[in-house]
C-alpha positions in Angstrom: 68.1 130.6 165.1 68.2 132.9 168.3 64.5 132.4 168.8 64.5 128.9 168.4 67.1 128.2 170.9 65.2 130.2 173.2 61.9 128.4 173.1 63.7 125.3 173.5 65.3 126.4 176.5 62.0 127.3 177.9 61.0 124.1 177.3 63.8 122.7 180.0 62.6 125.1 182.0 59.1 124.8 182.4 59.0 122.3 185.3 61.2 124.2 187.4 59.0 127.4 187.5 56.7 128.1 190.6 53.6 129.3 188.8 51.6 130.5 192.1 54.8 133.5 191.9 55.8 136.2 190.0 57.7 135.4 187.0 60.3 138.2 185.9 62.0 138.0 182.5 64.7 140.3 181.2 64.4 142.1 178.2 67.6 141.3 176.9 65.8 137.8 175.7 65.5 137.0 171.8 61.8 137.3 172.0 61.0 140.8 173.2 58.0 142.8 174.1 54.3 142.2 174.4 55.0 138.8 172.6 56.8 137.5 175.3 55.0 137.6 178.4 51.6 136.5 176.1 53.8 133.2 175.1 55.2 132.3 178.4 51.4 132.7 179.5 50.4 130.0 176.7 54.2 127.9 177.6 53.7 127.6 181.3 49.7 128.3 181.6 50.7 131.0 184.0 48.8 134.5 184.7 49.6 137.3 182.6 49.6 139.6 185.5 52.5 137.3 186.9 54.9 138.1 184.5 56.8 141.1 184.5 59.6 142.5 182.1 62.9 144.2 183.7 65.5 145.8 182.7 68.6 143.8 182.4 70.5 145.3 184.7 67.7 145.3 187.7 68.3 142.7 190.2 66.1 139.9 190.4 64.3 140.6 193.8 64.6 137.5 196.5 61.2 136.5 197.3 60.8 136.3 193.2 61.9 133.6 190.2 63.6 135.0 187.4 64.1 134.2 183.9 67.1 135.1 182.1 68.8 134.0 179.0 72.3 133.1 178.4 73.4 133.9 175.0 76.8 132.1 175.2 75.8 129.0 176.4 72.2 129.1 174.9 70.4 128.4 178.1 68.0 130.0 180.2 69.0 130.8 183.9 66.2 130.5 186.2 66.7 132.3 189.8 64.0 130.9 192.0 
């Protein structure tokens, strides 16, 4: 149920993202590890090597976007 709240978030999110920069997701999302980067790559046709995986409690750096999910309210907060 996690999961599928999740891709529909991303969903809502797509048109917001800047794909020419880095994309940083935290791993605290319900999707984790390899699988995620490779499905925001097919999502938002963006380039592996753009998306990176942090730690949850590393800031997202300014000149960056960041992706990271809200489990209370179901959403995903983009910083961009």
């Amino acid at each position: 149920e996690e999961n599928k709240k999740f891709i529909i978030a991303l969903q809502d999110v797509e048109s917001k993202i800047n794909k020419q920069k880095d994309l940083i997701i935290y791993n605290n999302t319900p999707v984790t590890g390899f699988i995620l980067p490779d499905l925001l790559y097919s999502l938002f046709n963006i380039e592996k090597n753009k998306i990176k995986v942090y730690p949850n409690d590393k800031v997202c750096p300014i000149e960056n976007q960041c992706l990271k999910w809200n489990s209370n309210k179901k959403i995903i907060e983009l910083n961009a």
